[in-house]
C-alpha positions in Angstrom: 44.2 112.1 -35.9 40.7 112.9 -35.2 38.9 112.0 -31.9 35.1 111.7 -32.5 32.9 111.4 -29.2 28.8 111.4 -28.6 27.3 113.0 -26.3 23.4 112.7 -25.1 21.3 114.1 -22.8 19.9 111.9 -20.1 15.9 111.5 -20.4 14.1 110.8 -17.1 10.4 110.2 -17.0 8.2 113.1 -15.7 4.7 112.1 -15.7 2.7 109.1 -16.0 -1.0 108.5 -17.0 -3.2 104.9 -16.6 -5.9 103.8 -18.1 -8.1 100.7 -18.9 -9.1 99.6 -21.9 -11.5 97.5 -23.0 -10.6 95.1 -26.0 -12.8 93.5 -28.0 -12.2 90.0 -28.0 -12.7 90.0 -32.0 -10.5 93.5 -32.4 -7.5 92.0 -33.4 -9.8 90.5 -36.6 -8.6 86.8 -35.4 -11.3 85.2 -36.2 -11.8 83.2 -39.5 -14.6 81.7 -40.8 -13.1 79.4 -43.0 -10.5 78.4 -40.5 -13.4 77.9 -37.5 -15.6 75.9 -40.2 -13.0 73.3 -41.1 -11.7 72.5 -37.5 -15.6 72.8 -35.9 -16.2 69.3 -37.4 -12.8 67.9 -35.3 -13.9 70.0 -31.8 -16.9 68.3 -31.8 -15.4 65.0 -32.1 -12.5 65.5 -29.3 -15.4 67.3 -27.0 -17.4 64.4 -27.7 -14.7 62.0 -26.6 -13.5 64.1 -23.7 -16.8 64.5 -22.1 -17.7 60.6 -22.3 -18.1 59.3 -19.2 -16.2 56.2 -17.5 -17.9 55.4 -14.0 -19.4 57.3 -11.2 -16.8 58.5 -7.6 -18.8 58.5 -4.3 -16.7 61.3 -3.0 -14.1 64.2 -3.3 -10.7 62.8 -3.9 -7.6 65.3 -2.9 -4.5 65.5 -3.1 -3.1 65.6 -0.3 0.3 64.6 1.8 1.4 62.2 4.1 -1.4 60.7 2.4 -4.8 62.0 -0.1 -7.3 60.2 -1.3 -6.6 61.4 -4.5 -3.4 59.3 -4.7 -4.9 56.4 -2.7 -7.1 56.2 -6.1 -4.5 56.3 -8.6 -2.2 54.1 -7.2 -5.3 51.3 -6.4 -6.9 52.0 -9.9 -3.5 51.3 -11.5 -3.1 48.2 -9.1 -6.2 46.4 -10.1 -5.2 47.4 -13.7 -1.8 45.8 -13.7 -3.5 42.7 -11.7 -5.5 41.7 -14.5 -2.7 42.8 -17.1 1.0 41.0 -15.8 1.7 38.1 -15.2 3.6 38.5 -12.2 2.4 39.3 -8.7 2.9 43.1 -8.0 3.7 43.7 -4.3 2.6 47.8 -4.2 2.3 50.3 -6.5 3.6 54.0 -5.9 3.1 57.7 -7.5 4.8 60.8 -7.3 2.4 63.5 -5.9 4.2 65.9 -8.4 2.5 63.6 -11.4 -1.1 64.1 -10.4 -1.7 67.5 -12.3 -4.8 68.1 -10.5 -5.4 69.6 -6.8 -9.0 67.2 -6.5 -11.6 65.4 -8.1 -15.0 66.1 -7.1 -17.8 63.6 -6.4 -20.0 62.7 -9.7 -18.9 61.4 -12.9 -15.6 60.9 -14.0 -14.8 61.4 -18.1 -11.9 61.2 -20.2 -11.1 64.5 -20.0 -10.6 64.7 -16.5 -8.2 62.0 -16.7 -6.0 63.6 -19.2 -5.9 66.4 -17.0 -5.2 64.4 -14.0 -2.4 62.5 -16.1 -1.6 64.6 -18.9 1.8 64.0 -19.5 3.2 60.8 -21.8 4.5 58.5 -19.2 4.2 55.2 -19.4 3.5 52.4 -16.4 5.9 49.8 -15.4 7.0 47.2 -13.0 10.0 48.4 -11.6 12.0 45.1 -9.3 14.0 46.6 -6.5 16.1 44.5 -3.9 15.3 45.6 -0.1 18.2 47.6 0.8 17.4 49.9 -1.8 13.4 50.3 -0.8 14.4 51.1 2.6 16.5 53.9 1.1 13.7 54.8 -1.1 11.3 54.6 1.8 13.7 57.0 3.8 13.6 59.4 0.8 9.8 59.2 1.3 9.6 59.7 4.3 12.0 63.3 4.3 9.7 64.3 2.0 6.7 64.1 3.9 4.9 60.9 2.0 3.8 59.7 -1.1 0.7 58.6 -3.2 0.6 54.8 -2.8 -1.5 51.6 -2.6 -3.4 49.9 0.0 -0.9 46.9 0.2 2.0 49.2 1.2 2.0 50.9 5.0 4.8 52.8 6.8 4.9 55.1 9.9 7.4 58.9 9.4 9.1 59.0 12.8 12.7 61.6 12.5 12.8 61.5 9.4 12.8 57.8 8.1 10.6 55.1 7.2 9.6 52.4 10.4 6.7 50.0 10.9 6.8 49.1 7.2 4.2 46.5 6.2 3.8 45.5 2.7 0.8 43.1 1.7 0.4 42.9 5.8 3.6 41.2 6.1 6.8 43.2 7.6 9.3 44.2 5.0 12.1 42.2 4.3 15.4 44.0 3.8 16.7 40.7 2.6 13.7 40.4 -0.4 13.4 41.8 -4.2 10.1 43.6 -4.4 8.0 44.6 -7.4 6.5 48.2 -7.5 4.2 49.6 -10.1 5.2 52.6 -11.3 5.4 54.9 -13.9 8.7 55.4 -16.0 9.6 59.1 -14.7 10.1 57.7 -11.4 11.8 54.8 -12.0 14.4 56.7 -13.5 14.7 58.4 -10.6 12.8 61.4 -10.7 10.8 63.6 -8.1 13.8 62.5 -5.7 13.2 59.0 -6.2 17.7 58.1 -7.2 17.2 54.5 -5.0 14.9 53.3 -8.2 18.1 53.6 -10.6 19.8 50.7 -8.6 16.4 49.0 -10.1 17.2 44.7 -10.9 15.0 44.9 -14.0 12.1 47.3 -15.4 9.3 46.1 -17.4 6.7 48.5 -19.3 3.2 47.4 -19.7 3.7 48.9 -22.8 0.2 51.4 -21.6 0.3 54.8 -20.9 -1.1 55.6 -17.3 -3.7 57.9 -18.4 -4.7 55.1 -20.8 -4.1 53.0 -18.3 -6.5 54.3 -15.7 -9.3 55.3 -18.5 -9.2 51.4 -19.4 -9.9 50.2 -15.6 -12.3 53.1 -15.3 -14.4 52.1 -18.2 -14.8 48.6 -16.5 -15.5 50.2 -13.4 -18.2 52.3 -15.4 -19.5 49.0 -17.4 -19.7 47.0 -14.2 -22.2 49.2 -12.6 -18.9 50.1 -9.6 -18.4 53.2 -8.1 -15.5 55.0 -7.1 -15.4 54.5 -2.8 -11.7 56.0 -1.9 -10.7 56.4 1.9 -8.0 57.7 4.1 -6.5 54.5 5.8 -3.3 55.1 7.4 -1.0 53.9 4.4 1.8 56.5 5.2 1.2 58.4 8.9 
């Protein structure tokens, strides 16, 4: 029998040297003519539609918690959208913070572009029925997590924890009624610890991206001569 073994000699590292290089951002020969001509006619086009613009916004909007203006606008702008676009009467609409994509807006104009960065991703908006019981939950959920983007028709004060002096279209809430929230499909599934939305009665898409959604309202802001005015106003305190 033979027994066959391997040994090796441990390296270690004895000396080390850095230093910065410059690289050339065409070094790696990338760049191709051909390639850059046939796609240069397609840039233009995108750039073109990116940088159109839809209306004009007064101020800053940020996103912020308990409440940001940035969200206050989203969830209005969708609101007004869904008003002239369903048939049904839409008690309030609320928005994950984690599904605006962008920290602010700053005052000027507002193009296409900055609302697929706001809203980049490929959710779609719906109306999401909820009995009471299950809103309070979800308002308690809401309220551990410090607030939520949300429209002007909803209100509710944090206090330990959970969700009290709840108002919704300046009426107090009803544990005993179904409301109807506007939404968008990742949260009525229950993400971004929203789990009361899966007990949902019924949901209903407005078949309408929210990105499209809000460049749609926004263009008829734009045509209508109507600027963006977004406040704080005590919607979740």
């Amino acid at each position: 029998m033979f027994l066959l073994g391997q040994c090796k000699t441990p390296l270690s590292l004895s000396k080390t040297q850095t230093q910065n290089i410059k690289i050339n951002k065409d070094s790696l020969q990338l760049y191709d003519a051909k390639i850059f001509n046939t796609i240069a006619p397609y840039k233009i086009k995108l750039d073109s539609l990116m940088n159109a613009v839809l209306c004009y916004n007064n101020q800053d909007l940020k996103k912020d918690l308990p409440e940001g203006t940035l969200g206050n606008f989203v969830c209005d702008e969708l609101m007004d959208f869904a008003k002239m676009n369903y048939s049904k009467s839409i008690d309030f609409c609320m928005y994950n913070n984690g599904g605006l994509r962008v920290g602010s807006i700053a005052k000027g104009n507002i193009t296409v572009g900055k609302i697929y960065e706001l809203a980049p991703f490929d959710n779609a908006i719906v109306v999401v029925e909820l009995g009471g019981n299950d809103c309070k939950r979800l308002f308690d959920l809401i309220a551990q997590n410090n607030g939520t983007p949300c429209s002007k028709e909803f209100r509710m004060t944090i206090e330990n924890n959970l969700a009290t002096n709840i108002f919704i279209k300046n009426e107090p809430f009803d544990s005993t009624k179904t409301y109807r929230i506007l939404t968008n499909d990742y949260v009525a599934s229950g993400g971004d610890k929203t789990e009361p939305m899966k007990k949902a009665i019924a949901v209903t898409s407005l078949n309408l991206m929210v990105r499209d959604a809000l460049i749609k309202q926004l263009r008829t802001r734009g045509n209508n001569s109507q600027p963006i005015n977004t406040i704080l106003d005590g919607r979740i305190k």
